[in-house]
N, C-alpha and C positions, 0 to 999 in steps of 0.2 A: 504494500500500500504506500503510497507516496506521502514523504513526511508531512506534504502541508494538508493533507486530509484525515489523519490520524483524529481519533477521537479523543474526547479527555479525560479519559481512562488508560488510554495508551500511552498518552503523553504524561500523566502522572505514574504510569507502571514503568514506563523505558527513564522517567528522568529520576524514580528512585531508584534503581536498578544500576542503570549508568554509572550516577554517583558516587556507587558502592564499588564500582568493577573498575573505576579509572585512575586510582592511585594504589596500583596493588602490594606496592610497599608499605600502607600506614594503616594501620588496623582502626576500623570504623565499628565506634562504640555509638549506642541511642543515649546512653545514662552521662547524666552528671552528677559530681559531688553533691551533698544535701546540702539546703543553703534552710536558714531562718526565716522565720515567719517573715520579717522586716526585710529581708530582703527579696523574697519571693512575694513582696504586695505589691501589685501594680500599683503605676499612677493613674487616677482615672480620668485627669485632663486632656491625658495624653493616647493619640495611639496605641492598642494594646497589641502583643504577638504570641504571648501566652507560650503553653507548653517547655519544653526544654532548655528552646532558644530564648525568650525573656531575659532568663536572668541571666546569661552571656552577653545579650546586649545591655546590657543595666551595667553590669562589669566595665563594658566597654567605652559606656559613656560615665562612668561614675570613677574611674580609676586614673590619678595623674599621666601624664606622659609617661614620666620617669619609671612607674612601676609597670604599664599595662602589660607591657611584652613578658614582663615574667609572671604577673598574675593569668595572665591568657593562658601562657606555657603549666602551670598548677594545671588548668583548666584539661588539658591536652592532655597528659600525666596520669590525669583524673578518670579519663574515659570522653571527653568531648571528642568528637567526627571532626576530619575535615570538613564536612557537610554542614556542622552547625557553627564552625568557627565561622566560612564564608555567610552563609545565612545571616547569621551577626554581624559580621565586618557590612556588608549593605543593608541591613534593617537599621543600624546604630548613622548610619548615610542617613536614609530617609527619615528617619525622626527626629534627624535633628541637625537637619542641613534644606534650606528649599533653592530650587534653582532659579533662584532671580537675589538680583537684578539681571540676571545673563545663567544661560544656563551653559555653567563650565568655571573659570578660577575657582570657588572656597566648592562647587559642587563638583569636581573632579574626585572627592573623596569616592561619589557614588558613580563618577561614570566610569574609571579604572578600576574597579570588582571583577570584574570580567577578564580584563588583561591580565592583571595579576594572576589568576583562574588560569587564563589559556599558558601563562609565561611559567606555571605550580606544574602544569600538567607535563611541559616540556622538556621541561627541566632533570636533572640529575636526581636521584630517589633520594640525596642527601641535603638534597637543598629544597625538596619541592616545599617546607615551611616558608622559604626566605621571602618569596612574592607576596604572602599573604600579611607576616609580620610588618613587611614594609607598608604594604596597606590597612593596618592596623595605627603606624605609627605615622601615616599621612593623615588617617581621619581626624587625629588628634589636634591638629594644625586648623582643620580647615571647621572642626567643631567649636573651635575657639573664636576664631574669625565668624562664626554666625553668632555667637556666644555677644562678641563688642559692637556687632555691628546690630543686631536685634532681641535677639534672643528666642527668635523664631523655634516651636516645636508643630509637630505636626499632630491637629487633633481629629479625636472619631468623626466619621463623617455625621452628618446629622440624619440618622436615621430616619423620622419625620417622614424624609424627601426623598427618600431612596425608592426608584421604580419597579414595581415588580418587573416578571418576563416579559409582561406582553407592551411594557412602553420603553422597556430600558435601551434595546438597541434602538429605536426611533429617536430617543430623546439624547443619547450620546451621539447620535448623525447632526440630529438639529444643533446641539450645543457647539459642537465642533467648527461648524459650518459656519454658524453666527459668531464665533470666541465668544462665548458665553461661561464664563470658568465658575461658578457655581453651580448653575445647570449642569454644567459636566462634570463635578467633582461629584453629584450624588447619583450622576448615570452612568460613570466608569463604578461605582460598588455595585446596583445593580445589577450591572452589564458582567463583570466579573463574577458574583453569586449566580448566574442564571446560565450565561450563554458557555460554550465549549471553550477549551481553550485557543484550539484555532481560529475559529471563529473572533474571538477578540483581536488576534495579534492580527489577525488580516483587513480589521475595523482600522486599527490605529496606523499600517500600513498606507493609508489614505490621508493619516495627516503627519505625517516625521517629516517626511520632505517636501513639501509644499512651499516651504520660506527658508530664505537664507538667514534668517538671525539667527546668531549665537555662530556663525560660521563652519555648519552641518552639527552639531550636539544636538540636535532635537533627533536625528536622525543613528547617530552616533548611542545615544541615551536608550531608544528602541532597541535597535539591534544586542546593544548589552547587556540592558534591563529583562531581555527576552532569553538570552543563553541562560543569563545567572539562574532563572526561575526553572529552565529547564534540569540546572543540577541541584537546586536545594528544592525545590517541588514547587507545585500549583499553590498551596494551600497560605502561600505569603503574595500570591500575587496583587488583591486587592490594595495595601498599602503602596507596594512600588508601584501600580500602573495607577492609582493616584497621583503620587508624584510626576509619574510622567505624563498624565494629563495636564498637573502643574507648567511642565515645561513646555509641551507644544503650544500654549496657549500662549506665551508668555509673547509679549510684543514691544516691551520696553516705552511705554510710555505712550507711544504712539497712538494715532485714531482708530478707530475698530479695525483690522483688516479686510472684513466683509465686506466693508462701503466704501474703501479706500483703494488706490492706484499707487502701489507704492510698489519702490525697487524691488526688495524682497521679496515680496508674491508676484512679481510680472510674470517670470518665466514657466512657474505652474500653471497658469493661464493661460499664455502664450503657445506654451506646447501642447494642451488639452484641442486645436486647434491643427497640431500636423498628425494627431492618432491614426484617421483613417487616410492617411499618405503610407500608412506601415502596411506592408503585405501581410495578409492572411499567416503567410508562410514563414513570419520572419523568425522562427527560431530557429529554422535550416537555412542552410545558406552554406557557401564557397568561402574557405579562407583568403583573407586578401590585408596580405600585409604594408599595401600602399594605404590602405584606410586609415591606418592610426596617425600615418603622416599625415594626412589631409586633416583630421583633428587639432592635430598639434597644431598647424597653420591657424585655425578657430581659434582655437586656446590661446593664439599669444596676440592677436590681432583684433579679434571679431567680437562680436555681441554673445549673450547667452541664446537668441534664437539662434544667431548664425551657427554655435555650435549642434545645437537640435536639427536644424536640418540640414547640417552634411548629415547626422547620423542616419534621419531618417532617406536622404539623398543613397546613404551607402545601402542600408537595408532592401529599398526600393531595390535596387540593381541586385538583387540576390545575395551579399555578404552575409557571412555568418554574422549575431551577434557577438561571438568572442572575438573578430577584429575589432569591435567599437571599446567592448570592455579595454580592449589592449590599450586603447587610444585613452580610456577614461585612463587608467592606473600609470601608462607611463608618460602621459600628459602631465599630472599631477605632480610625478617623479623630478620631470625638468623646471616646474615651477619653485621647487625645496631646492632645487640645483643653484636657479635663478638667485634666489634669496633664501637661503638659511634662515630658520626661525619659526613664530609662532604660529601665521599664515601658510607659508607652504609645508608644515608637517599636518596642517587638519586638512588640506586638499587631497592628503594619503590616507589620512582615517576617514573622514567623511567617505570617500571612493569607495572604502572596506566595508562601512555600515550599508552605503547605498547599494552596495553588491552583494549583500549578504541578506539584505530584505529583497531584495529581487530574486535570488532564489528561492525563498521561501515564501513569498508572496500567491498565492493561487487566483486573484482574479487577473484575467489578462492584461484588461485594460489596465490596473496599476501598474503591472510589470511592465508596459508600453512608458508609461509616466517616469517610472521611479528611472529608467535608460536613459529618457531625454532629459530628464532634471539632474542626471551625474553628468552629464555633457556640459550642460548648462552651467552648473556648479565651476567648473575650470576656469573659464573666462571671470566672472565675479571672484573667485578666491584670486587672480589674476590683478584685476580691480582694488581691492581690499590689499593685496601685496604692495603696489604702486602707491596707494596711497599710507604709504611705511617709510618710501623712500626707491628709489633708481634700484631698476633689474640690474642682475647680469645679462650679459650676451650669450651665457653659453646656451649650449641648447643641447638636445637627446644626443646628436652625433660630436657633441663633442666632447667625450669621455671615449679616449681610445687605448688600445689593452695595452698595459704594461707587457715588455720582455720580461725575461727568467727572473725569478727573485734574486733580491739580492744573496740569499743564505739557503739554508737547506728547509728554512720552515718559514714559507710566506704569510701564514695564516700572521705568526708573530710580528712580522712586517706591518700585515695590513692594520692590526690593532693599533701599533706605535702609532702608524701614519693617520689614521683616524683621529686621534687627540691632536695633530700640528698641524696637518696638509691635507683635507679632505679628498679637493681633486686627485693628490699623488695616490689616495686610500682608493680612490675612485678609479683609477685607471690600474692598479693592483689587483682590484677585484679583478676588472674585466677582463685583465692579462690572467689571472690565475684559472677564471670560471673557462675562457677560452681555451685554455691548456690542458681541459679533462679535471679540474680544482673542482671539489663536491660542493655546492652550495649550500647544503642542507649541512657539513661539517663547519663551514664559515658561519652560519645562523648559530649552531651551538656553541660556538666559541663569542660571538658575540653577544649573544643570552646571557653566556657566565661571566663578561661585561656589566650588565645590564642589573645583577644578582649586587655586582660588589661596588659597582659605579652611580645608577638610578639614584637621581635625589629627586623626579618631578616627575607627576602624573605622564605627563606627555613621553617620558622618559619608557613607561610600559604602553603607555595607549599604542605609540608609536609602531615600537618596536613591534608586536600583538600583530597589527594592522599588517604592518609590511612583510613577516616571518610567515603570514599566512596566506597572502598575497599573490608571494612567490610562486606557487602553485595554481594559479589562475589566472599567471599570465601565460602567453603563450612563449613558446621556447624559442621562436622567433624573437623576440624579449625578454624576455625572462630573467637572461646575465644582466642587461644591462638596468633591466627595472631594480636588481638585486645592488647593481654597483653605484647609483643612485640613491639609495636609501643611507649608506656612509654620513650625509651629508646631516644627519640629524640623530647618527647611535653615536655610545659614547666607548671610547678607544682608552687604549691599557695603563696611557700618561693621565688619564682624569681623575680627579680624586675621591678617592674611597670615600662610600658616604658610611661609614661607622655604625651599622645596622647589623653589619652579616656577623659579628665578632658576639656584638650582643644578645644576639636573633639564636645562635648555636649554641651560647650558655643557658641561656635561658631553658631551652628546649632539655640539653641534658641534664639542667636542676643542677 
């Protein structure tokens, strides 16, 4: 059966199941230590999670910096699951982080659960703690920062208003549609007690990428808010697809979006308009690897329609859609080339979220949408880049392959060169990948970078995005989308962020 028609019984039997079989070095206990009356009392202001995980997130919000990683690690020692430690690390996000005024800086606590997750799983069976602890010891940062800045927590919805079955998916269409964030705050609980679980993620599919605010994190926030639920279960989803109604809504001040003509929605619009230019046929199709060049020319010159229709211009003529993907992912790649920094590393995670809800997306017409709005997206992250400051010149073809390494172990090379000379790291790759060099051994050497270097979200979103990537581009690409990405991992001269030393005592008590 195809994973996006799975029922929600399947998808709660495969995501308890999964979670149990995918770390088969760390033994998965349900039980925790006994805790006290007083500590086992909810607050009842606040959002509840009840069962096991409560008072893991109570810990986790209740415990200094300085001591959590070792009181966590008790935790662990104790009989806690990977399962409920992650559980935790994002319930202890959503209660007590909301994404505004921008959904991303102090709310990266909650959008890197997922990276951390995919960077635990890839990881060495000796390290697969390090991802999580680090994400442990960033939420602390960014629950402080909502702490001075509001003291915002997240409370029960208001039950009252909550729709039964038969209005709840009607009334989270309307709210959505109008930005109406009340109305949808009691139709996403609803919607979530009644309808499947496919069913909802293919609802909220229709609204992550609609608008460019927050520079793809609406989009980004979906796609990770929906793994995570897949490994700690269904049964927590109403609070985070709360929050994430929070965040798609979120318009920063601005006029309604529904009555307004504004940058940010044109191109969802815009492109609803070239749908039926797409062929019937367009998931088959003829490789053609002059397509992603003709992107790229969009990408560095043209509008956000201009870029939708070459795509739909290449689809029309029979291309596969995997040349357009090629065009999204290593368009994005030359834009982080272009300019190093905060702008062109989300043009590579946004491309990841938007391709990752395109595959799992079951109505057509959105998967039609969610293709042209990752086109789209290039030129504006493009836009938003410029207005930073002057491009480079370089572009896709100009990272050319280094000769023989300098030593008998270039991986070592390309590490050094990564912390001083990006380009030289960059053309090392592509000399290395070219010479029969395993990609998939350069990803794990720079993961264990990533384990003892990483001081910032973006430092795993990143990495997560492009490590997975890799395998979705075509091989046509592929080294070079790989040699590319250098320009934003961190290399073996950066310095140790002091986590992994503390993170392993901890652990062994």
């Amino acid at each position: 059966m195809p994973a996006n028609r799975r029922s929600r019984r399947s998808f709660v039997y495969d995501s308890a199941t999964s979670a149990t079989a995918i770390l088969g070095g760390l033994k998965f206990m349900s039980g925790l230590p006994r805790v006290t009356a007083d500590e086992a009392r909810l607050k009842s202001n606040l959002i509840q999670f009840g069962g096991h995980v409560e008072p893991l997130v109570r810990l986790i919000e209740e415990s200094p910096a300085e001591t959590l990683l070792e009181r966590v690690a008790e935790r662990i020692r104790s009989g806690s699951s990977y399962r409920e430690v992650l559980a935790a690390l994002l319930l202890a996000g959503i209660r007590n982080v909301q994404p505004r005024p921008s959904v991303g800086f102090k709310f990266h606590c909650v959008l890197v659960v997922n990276s951390c997750h995919l960077a635990s799983l890839a990881g060495p069976d000796e390290d697969r703690w390090l991802p999580i602890f680090w994400g442990l010891h960033n939420f602390k940062s960014s629950q402080a920062d909502e702490a001075r800045r509001s003291g915002w927590q997240m409370k029960p919805v208001k039950e009252s208003l909550v729709p039964d079955a038969t209005r709840a998916r009607q009334l989270f269409i309307e709210a959505m549609d109008s930005w109406d964030l009340e109305k949808a705050d009691v139709a996403t609980a609803g919607l979530v007690r009644t309808a499947g679980a496919t069913e909802v993620f293919n609802l909220f599919t229709r609204y992550a990428a609609r608008d460019f605010r927050s520079i793809g994190h609406k989009a980004i926030y979906l796609a990770n808010a929906w793994r995570t639920l897949q490994v700690i279960g269904w049964q927590f989803a109403e609070p985070v697809l709360r929050s994430l109604t929070f965040a798609l809504l979120n318009h920063s001040g601005e006029p309604n979006p529904s009555i307004s003509d504004l940058d940010a929605d044109r191109p969802w619009r815009e492109n609803s308009e070239l749908l039926s230019r797409i062929p019937e046929s367009w998931l088959s199709g003829k490789t053609d690897d002059a397509v992603p060049g003709q992107l790229f020319e969009t990408f560095r010159r043209g509008t956000p329609r201009d870029a939708a229709e070459s795509a739909v211009e290449a689809l029309s003529g029979g291309v596969t859609v995997q040349s357009v993907w090629d065009g999204v992912f290593v368009g994005a790649g030359e834009l982080l080339m272009r300019q190093p920094g905060i702008i062109g590393l989300h043009g590579l995670t946004t491309a990841n979220a938007m391709h990752y809800l395109w595959r799992n997306a079951a109505e057509d017409g959105v998967r039609r949408r969610l293709l042209l709005q990752a086109c789209s997206f290039n030129p504006m992250f493009r836009k938003s880049a410029e207005g930073r400051g002057a491009l480079g010149k370089q572009n896709v073809d100009s990272i050319q392959p280094a000769g023989a390494a300098e030593s008998d172990d270039p991986l070592t090379e390309i590490l050094a060169d990564i912390s001083g000379n990006r380009m030289k790291a960059a053309e090392k790759v592509l000399g290395y990948l070219s010479a029969g060099g395993s990609g998939h051994d350069l990803i794990d050497a720079t993961r264990q970078m990533l384990f003892l270097k990483g001081r910032d979200a973006h430092d795993y979103k990143f990495s997560s995005a492009v490590f997975e990537d890799y395998r979705h581009v075509s091989p046509a690409w592929r080294d070079r989308y790989l040699a590319m990405s250098v320009f934003n991992l961190k290399g073996s001269e950066h310095p140790d962020n002091g986590l992994v030393s503390r993170s392993r005592s901890a652990l062994q008590g």
